[in-house]
C-alpha positions in Angstrom: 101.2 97.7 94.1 99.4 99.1 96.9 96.1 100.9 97.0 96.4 104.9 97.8 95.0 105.4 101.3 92.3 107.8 100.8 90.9 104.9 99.3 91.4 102.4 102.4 89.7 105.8 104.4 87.0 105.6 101.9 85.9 101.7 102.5 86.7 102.5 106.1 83.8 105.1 106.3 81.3 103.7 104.2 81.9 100.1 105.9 81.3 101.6 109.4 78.5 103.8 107.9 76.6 100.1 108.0 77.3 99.6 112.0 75.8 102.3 113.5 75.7 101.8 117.5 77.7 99.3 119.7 75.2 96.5 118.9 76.1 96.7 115.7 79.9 96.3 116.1 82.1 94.7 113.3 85.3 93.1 114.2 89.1 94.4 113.6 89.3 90.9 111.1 85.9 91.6 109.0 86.7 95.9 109.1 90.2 94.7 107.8 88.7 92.6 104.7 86.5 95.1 103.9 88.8 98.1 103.8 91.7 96.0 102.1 89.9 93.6 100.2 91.8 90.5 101.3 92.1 88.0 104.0 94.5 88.9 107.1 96.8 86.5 107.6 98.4 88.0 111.6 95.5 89.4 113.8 98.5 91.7 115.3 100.0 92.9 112.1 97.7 93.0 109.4 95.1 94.9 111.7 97.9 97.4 112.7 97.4 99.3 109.3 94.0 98.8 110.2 94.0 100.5 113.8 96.5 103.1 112.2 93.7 104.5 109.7 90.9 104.5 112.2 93.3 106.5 115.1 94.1 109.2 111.5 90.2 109.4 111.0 89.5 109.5 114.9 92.0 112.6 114.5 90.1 113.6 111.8 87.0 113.7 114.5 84.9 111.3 112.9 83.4 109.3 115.8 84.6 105.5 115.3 84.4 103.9 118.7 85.3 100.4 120.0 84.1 98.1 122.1 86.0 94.8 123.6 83.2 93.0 124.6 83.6 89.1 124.6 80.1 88.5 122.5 80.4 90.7 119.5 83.1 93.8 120.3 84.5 95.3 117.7 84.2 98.8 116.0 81.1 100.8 115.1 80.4 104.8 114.5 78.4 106.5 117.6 75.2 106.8 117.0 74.3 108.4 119.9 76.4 110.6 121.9 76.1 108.4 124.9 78.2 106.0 122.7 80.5 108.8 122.3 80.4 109.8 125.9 81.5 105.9 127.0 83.6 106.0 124.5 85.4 109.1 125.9 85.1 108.2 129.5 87.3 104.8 128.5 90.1 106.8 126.6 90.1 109.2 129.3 90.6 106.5 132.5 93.5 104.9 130.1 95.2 108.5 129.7 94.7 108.9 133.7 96.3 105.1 134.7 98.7 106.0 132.1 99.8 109.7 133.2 99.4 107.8 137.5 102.2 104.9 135.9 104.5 107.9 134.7 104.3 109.9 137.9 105.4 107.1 140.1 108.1 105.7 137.5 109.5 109.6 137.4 109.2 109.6 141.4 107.0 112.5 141.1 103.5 113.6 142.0 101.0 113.9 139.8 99.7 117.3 139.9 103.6 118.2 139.4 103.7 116.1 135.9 100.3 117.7 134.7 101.8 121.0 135.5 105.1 119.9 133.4 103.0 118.3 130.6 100.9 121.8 130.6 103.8 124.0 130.0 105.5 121.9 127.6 101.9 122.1 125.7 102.2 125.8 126.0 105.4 126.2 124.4 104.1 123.9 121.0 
């Protein structure tokens, strides 16, 4: 029988409230144990619940960042809004290369697909 997922939120928050700052990161495999209680078995699958929880809180606005650095990345809350900032900045160049990739797969330019993605945003 599973566990109810406000509980898995729960253990999420209070096991992030311990790594406060990027230099205190935890990784997705630790988080993962501490929030479920158990080993994980697939890097990929078992820490898709995982990342699934922390995009719902992240929606939520609670400020869980990440950080893919090769000595010690993982995820951490901001603790100061520089962290937050970086954090931002990164999401933000993803959305750009993303939204560039889509406007030359749909043969288009860009400012025309930000004008189409703003007035299907206006009719929601």
């Amino acid at each position: 029988m599973s566990e109810p997922s406000d509980l898995h939120e729960l253990r999420l928050i209070r096991t992030l409230g311990h790594h406060p700052g990027r230099n205190r990161a935890i990784g997705a495999g630790a988080l993962y144990e501490a929030v479920y209680q158990r080993p994980w078995r697939d890097k990929i699958r078992d820490t898709r619940r995982l990342r699934k929880l922390i995009t719902r809180l992240r929606n939520d606005g609670y400020p869980i960042c990440s950080s893919s650095d090769a000595e010690g990345g993982g995820y951490f809350l901001a603790s100061a809004g520089s962290e937050l900032d970086d954090h931002c900045k990164r999401i933000h160049a993803r959305a750009m290369r993303l939204l560039v990739m889509e406007a030359r797969l749909r043969k288009v330019a860009l400012p025309e697909l930000l004008g189409q993605i703003s007035i299907a945003l206006a009719r929601e």
